[in-house]
ZAMARGU-4260 file (C-alpha; in steps of 0.2 Angstrom, whole numbers, plus 5000, padded with zeros to 4 digits):
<rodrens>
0) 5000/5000/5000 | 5006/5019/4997 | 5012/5029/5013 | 5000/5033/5025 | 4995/5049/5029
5) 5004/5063/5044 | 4997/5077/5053 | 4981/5081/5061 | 4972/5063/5056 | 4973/5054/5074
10) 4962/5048/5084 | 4971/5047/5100 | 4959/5037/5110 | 4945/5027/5107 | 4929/5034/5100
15) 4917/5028/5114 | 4931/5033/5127 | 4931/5051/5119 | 4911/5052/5115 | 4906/5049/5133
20) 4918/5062/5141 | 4911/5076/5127 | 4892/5069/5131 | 4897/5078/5148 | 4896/5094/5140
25) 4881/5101/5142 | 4883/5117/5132 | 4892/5109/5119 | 4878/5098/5115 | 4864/5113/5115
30) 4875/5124/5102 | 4877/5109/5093 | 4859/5105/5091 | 4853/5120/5087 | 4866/5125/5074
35) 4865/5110/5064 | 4847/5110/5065 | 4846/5126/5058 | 4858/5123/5046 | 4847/5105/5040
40) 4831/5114/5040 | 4840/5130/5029 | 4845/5114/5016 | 4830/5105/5014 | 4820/5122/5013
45) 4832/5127/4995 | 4836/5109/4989 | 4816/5105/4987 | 4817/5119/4976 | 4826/5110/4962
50) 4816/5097/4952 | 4835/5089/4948 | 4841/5088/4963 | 4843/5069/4963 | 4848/5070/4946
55) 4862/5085/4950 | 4868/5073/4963 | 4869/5059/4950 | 4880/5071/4939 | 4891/5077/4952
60) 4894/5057/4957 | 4898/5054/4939 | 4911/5069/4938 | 4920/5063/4954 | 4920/5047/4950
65) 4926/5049/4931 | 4939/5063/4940 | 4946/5050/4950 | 4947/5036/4939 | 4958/5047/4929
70) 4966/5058/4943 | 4984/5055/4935 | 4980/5063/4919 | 4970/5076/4924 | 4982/5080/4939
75) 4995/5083/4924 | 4986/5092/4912 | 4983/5103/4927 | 5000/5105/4930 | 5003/5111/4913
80) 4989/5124/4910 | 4994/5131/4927 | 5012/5132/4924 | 5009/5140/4906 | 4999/5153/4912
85) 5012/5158/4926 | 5008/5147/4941 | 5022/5135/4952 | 5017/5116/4955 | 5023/5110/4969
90) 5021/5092/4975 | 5020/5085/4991 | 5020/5066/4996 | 5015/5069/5015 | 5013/5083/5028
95) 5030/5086/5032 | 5035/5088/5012 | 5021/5100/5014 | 5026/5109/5026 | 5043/5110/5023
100) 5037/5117/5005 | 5027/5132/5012 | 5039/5137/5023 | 5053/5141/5010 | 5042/5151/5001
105) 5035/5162/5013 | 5055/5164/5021 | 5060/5169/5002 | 5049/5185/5004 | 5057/5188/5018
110) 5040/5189/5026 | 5036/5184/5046 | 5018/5186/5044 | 5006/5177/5033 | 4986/5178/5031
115) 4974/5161/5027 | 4958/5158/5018 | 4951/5143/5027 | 4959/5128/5020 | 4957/5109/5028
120) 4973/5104/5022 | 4982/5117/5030 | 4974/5111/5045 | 4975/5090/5041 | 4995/5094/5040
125) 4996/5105/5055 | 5006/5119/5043 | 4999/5134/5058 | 5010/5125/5069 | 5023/5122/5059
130) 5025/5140/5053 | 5025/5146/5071 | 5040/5134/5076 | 5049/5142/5062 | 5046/5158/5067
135) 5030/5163/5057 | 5014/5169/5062 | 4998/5163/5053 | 4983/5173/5055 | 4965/5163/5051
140) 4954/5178/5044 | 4939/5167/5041 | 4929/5174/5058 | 4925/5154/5063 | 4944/5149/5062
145) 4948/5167/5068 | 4937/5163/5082 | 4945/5144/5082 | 4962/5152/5085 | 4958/5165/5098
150) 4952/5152/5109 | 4968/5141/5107 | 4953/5129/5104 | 4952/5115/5091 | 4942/5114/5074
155) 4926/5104/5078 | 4917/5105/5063 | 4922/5107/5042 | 4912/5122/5038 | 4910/5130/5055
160) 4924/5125/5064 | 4919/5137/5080 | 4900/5126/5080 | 4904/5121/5097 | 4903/5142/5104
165) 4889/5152/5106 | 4890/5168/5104 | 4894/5174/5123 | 4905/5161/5120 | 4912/5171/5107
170) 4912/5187/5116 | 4920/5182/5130 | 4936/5176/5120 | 4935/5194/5110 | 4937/5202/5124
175) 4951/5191/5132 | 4963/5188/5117 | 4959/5205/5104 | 4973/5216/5105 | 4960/5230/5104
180) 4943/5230/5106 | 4930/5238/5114 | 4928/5235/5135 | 4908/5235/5132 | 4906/5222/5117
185) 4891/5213/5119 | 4887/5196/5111 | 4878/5204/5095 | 4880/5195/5081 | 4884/5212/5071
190) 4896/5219/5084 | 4903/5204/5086 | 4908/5205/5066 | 4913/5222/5067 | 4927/5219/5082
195) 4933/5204/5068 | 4931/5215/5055 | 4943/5229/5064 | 4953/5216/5070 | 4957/5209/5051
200) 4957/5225/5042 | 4974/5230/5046 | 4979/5213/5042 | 4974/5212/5026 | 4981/5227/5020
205) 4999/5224/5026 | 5001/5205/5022 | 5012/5202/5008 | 5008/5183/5008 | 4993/5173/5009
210) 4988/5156/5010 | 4973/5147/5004 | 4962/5131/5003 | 4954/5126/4985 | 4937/5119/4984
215) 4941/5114/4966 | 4954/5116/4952 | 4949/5113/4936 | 4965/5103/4924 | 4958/5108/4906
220) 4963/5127/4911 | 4973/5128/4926 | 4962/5136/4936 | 4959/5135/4953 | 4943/5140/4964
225) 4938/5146/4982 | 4919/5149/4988 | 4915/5158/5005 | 4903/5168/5013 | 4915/5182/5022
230) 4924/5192/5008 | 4940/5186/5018 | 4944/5175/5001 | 4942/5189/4989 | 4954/5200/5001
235) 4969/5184/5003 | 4968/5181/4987 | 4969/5197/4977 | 4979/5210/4990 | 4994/5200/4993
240) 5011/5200/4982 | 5013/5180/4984 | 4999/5169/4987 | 5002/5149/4991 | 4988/5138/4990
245) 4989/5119/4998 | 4976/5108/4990 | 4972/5089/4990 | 4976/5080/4974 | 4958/5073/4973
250) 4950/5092/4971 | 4954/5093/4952 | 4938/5092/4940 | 4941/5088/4924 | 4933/5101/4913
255) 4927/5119/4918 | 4909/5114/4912 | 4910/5103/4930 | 4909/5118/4940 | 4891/5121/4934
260) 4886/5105/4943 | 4897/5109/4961 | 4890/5128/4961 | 4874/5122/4964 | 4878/5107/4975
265) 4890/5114/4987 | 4879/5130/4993 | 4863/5121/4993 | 4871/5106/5006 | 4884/5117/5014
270) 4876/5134/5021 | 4856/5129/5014 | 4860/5144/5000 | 4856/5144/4985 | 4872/5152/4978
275) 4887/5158/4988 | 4890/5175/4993 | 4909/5175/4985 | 4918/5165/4973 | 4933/5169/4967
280) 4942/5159/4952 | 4962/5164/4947 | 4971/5154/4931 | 4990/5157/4936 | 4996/5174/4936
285) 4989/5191/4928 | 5001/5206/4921 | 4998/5220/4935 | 4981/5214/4944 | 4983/5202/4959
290) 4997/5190/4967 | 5014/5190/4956 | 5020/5175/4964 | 5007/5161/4963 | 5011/5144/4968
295) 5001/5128/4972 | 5005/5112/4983 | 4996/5097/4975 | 4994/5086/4993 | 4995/5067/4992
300) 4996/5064/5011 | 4988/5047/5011 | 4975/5051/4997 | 4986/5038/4984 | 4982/5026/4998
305) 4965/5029/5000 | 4961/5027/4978 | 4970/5010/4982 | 4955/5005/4991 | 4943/4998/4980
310) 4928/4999/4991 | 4933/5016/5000 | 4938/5026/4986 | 4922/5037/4984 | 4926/5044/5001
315) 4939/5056/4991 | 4923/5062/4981 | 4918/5074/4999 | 4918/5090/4993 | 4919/5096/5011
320) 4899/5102/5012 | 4896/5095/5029 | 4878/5090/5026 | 4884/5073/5032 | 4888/5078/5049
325) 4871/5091/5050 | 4861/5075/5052 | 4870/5064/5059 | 4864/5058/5078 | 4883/5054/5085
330) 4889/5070/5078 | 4875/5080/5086 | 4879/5074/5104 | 4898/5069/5103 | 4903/5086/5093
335) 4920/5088/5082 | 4932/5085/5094 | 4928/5065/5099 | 4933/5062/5083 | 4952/5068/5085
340) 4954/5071/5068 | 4955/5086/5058 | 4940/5079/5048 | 4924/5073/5059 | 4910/5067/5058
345) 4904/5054/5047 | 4914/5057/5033 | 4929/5058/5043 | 4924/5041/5050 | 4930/5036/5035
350) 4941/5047/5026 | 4952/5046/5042 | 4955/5028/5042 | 4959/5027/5024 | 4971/5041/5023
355) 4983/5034/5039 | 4978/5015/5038 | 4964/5006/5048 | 4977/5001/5062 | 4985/5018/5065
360) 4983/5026/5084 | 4963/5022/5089 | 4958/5029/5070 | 4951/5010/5068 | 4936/5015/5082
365) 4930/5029/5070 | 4920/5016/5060 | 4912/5011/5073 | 4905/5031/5076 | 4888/5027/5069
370) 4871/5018/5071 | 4872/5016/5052 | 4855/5025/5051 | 4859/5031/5033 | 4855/5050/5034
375) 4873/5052/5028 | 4872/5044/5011 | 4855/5053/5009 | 4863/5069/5011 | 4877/5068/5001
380) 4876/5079/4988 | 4890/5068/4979 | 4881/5050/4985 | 4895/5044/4996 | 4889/5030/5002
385) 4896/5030/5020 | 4886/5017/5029 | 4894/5003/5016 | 4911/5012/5018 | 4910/5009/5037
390) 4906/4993/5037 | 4920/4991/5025 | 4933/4999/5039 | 4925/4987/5053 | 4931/4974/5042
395) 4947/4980/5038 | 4947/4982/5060 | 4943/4966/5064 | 4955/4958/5048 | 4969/4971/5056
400) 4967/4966/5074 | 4968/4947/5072 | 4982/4949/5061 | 4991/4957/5075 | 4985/4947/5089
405) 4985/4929/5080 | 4973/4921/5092 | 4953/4920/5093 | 4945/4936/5099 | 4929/4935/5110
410) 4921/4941/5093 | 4928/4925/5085 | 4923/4914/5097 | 4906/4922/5101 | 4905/4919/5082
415) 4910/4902/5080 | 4898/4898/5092 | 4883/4907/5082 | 4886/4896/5066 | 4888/4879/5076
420) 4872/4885/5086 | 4863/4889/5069 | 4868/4876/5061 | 4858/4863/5065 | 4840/4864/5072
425) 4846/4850/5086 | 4862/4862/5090 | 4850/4874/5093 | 4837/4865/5104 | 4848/4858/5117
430) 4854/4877/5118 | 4837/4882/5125 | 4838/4868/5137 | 4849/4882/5146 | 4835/4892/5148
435) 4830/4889/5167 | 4849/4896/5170 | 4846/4913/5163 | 4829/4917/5172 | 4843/4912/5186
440) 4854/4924/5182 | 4840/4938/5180 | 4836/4936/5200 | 4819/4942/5207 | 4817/4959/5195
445) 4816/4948/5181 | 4831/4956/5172 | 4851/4951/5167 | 4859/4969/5169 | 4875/4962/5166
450) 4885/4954/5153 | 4903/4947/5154 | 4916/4950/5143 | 4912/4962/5124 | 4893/4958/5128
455) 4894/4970/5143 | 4894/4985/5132 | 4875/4980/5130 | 4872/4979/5145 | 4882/4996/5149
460) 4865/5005/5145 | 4851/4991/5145 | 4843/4979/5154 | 4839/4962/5144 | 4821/4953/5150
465) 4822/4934/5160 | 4820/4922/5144 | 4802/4913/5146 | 4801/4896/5155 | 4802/4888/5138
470) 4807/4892/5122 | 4793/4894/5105 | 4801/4875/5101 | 4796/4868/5114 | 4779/4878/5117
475) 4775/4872/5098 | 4779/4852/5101 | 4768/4854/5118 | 4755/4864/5108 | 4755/4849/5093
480) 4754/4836/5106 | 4740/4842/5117 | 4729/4842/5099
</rodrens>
């Protein structure tokens, strides 16, 4: 298999060990609820407008699925178009290549300050922290991430990373970490944009580098595109003299046409609009108008490992909308952090796995972070269908672990024992013999409330009823013989 993939794409404990200590967060789990419940009821409200819809979600599948059967190719007719018309391709095989990548060019400017775009991959490879070991301070101007880093918090979410804060929340870290701010900010939504807006201006205008995510790039002209609700994108990508963008190798589309497909998609599923407020689409370098010094980083970082996979392949189709995670029950009362990961939620459930390897840290428990309800897939605007995917990975878990432990697990045995019990009729007749025991073991209250071994995490949080005195077999033979 090809290298697995660094950075922020660990879980570093167990999902249902991280889960239950964020289900203790009360206040977590009310922003949470309401936020993405808002967000789910603003998408269904625009996505019923369209008679297409399915059939848009059909083409943008088709388009992914064609884009990454061919990825190769299109990744090197990208690399031409964008090079001709003045861009730099650089490629990087894993997060510290990356890294390692950005940080030579923003030293060859000979600047010590650099302004982002919200950009996933920056955050997957950890490149904020990076910069600042090296001496460079990276300033989010996106007023989630803005708010993200103020707190010396922790992405919890892929469009609004800051999901987990209210808005007093957001006040209170304003107030605490703004160089300069009013003393009697209230938490009002349009103050609390005006203090970020004060806050950003002056580093807009001095910034002589930028760096930015890409939602797409498109091969057949080299162009590369960035939609946002702010105005922040517009400002990092136009003021600047050097702009760097760091992009996964699985957001190229094939033809510009594509686009028409993905700008109706990605609104609609993202923020329930029906078009973004800004999108902004650069093809290299322009004479006099905008960066001089363009340059992108085409990310593998575990992505070549991922296309290997032929079931999980079509997780590398997520165009990053988050209307997976906007209905998904685990997400709604665990948030973004139990995950680990930069990417949560369902889709990271899988995309994390399959980038480092289902064996890695505790990433082989994020499979496990669903009830497999299927809200995800229905959401999808690209028809991802997670549910198969994860239980895919629980495969890949359970293949993984008895490889490295050689003997039976409980899982194995409890197994084993199923098929020889459901094998034969007889097999399973003189289990039910055993019957008397387990209204035994359920004492007066008529209950077993707990389990040895893995069947204790059922009984964790429910009781089972005392079997009856006999079982349906032997009730029917009784029945037969008294006629």
């Amino acid at each position: 298999m090809p290298a697995g993939g660094q950075g922020n794409l660990f879980e570093s404990e167990p999902f249902p060990k991280a889960a239950h200590r964020e289900l203790g967060n009360t206040q977590m789990r009310k922003n949470l609820r309401h936020a993405t419940h808002t967000i789910r009821d603003k998408r269904l409200k625009v996505v019923g407008e369209l008679p297409d819809w399915e059939a848009l979600r059909d083409a943008g599948s088709t388009i992914k699925n064609n884009s990454m059967a061919t990825l190769e190719e299109r990744l090197l007719e990208f690399e031409k178009n964008f090079t001709a018309r003045g861009g730099v391709v650089h490629w990087a095989r894993d997060a510290d290549e990356a890294n390692k990548i950005v940080t030579e060019l923003v030293k060859a400017t000979g600047s010590q300050e650099v302004v982002k775009v919200k950009s996933m991959a920056t955050q997957e490879i950890g490149l904020n922290e990076h910069l600042e070991t090296e001496g460079i301070d990276a300033f989010e101007t996106d007023l989630a991430e803005l708010i993200v880093q103020l707190g010396h918090d922790k992405p919890s979410h892929i469009l609004v990373p800051a999901i987990h804060k209210n808005r007093t929340e957001v006040r209170d870290i304003f107030l605490s970490q703004m160089p300069v701010v009013d003393p009697n900010l209230t938490d009002e939504p349009a103050k609390l944009a005006e203090a970020a807006r004060a806050h950003l201006r002056k580093k807009f205008l001095a910034a002589k580098v930028a760096i930015s995510g890409a939602n797409f790039a498109l091969a057949d002209t080299g162009t590369l595109g960035v939609v946002e609700s702010e105005g922040n994108g517009r400002m990092c990508l136009t003021l600047p003299e050097t702009l760097i963008t760091v992009m996964g190798i699985e957001k190229v589309l094939p033809h510009w046409e594509d686009i028409e497909v993905f700008m109706q998609l990605l609104p609609r599923s993202s923020t329930g609009e029906r078009m973004n407020p800004y999108t902004s689409l650069w093809t290299g370098v322009t004479e006099d108008d905008g960066p001089q010094n363009v340059h992108i980083v085409l990310l593998d970082n575990g992505r070549t490992r991922a296309l290997a996979d032929r079931f999980g392949r079509t997780a590398l189709n997520c165009i990053r909308c988050s209307a997976c995670m906007n209905v998904c029950p685990v997400y709604e009362r665990t948030g973004g952090h139990a995950y680990g990961s930069t990417y949560p939620g369902p889709i990271g459930a899988i995309l994390s796995p399959l980038l480092t390897g289902i064996e890695v840290e505790e990433n082989g428990s994020l499979p496990y972070a669903s009830s497999l309800c299927g809200a995800c897939y229905e959401a999808c605007p690209v028809k991802i269908n997670i549910p198969e995917i994860l239980v895919h990975l629980r495969g890949d878990d359970v293949d993984a672990k008895r490889e490295k432990h050689k003997l039976p697990t409980q899982m194995d045995l409890l197994m084993k024992g199923g098929s020889w019990a459901l094998g034969k009729g007889k097999n399973i007749g003189l289990l039910e013999k055993a019957l008397p025991l387990g209204r035994l073991a359920a004492g007066k209250d008529k209950k077993i409330k707990k389990l040895p071994g893995i069947a204790a995490g059922w009984t964790q949080s429910r009781d089972i009823p005392a079997p009856p005195n006999k079982s349906f077999r032997d009730w029917w033979s009784d029945e037969k013989e008294s006629k």
